[in-house]
C-alpha positions as CSV (number, residue, x, y, z in Angstrom):
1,X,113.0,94.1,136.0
2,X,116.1,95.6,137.7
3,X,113.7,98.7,139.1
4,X,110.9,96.0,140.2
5,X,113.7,93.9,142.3
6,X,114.8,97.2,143.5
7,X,111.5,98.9,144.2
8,X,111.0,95.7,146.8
9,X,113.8,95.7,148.5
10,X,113.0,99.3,149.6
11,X,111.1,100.0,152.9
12,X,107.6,100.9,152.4
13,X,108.7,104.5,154.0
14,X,111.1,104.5,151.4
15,X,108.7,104.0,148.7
16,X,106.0,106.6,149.8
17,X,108.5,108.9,149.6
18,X,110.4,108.0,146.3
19,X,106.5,108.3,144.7
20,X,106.0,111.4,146.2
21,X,109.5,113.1,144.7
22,X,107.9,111.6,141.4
23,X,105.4,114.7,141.6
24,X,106.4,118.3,140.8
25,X,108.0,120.1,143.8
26,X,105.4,121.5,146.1
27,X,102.7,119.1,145.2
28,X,100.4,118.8,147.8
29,X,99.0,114.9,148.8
30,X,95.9,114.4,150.6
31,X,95.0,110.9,152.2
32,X,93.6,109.4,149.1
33,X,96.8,110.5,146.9
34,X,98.5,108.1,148.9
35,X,96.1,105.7,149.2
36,X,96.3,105.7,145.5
37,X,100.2,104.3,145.1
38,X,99.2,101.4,146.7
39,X,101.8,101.0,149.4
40,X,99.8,100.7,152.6
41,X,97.8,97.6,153.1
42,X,95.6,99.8,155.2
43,X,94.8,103.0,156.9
44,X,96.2,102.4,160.4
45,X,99.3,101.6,158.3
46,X,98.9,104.4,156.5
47,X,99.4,106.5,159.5
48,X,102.4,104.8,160.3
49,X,104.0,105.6,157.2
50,X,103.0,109.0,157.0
51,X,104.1,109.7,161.4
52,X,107.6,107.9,160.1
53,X,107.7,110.6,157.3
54,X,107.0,113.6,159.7
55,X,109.3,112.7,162.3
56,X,111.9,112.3,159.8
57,X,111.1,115.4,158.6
58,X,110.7,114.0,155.1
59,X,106.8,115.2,155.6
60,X,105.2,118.6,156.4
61,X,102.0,118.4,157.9
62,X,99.6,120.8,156.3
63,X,95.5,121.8,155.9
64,X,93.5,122.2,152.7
65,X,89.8,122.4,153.6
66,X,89.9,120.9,157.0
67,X,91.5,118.0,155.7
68,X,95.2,116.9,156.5
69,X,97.4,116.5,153.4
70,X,101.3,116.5,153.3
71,X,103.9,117.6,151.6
72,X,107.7,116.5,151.2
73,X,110.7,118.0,151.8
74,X,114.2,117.5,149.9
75,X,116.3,115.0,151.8
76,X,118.4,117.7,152.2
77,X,116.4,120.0,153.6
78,X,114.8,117.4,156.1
79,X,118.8,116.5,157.2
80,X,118.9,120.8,158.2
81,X,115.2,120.2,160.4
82,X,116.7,117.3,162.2
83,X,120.1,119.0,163.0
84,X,118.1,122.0,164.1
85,X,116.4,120.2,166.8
């Protein structure tokens, strides 16, 4: 219950990324993998999440057939992207 109570208190950003890091490192997420966890009421917000990500640096933009998928970075290693900038 304690998980639950936290898991809502955490932003949707937040979320999307914690069930990405759930995933083996260097798994690749099309649109429909995120879709899937259920944490953007729709696609515009979606985009949102996934632009907050990027210009984090929590995301990497990538292409797999033509189609845009992502892939996350360590905390860490999105805190050495920002500094660079």
């Amino acid at each position: 219950m304690a998980s639950s109570s936290s898991t809502n208190m955490m932003s949707k950003k937040d979320q999307m990324y914690a069930c990405c890091a759930e995933k083996p490192p260097g798994t690749v997420f099309s649109q429909a993998d995120l879709v899937a966890f259920g944490i953007a009421a729709d696609l515009p917000e979606l985009v949102a999440l996934t632009r907050s990500l990027y210009d984090s640096r929590l995301f990497q933009y990538l292409t797999l057939d033509s189609a845009i998928c992502y892939r996350i970075r360590s905390r860490e290693d999105a805190a050495r992207w920002v500094g660079a900038c």
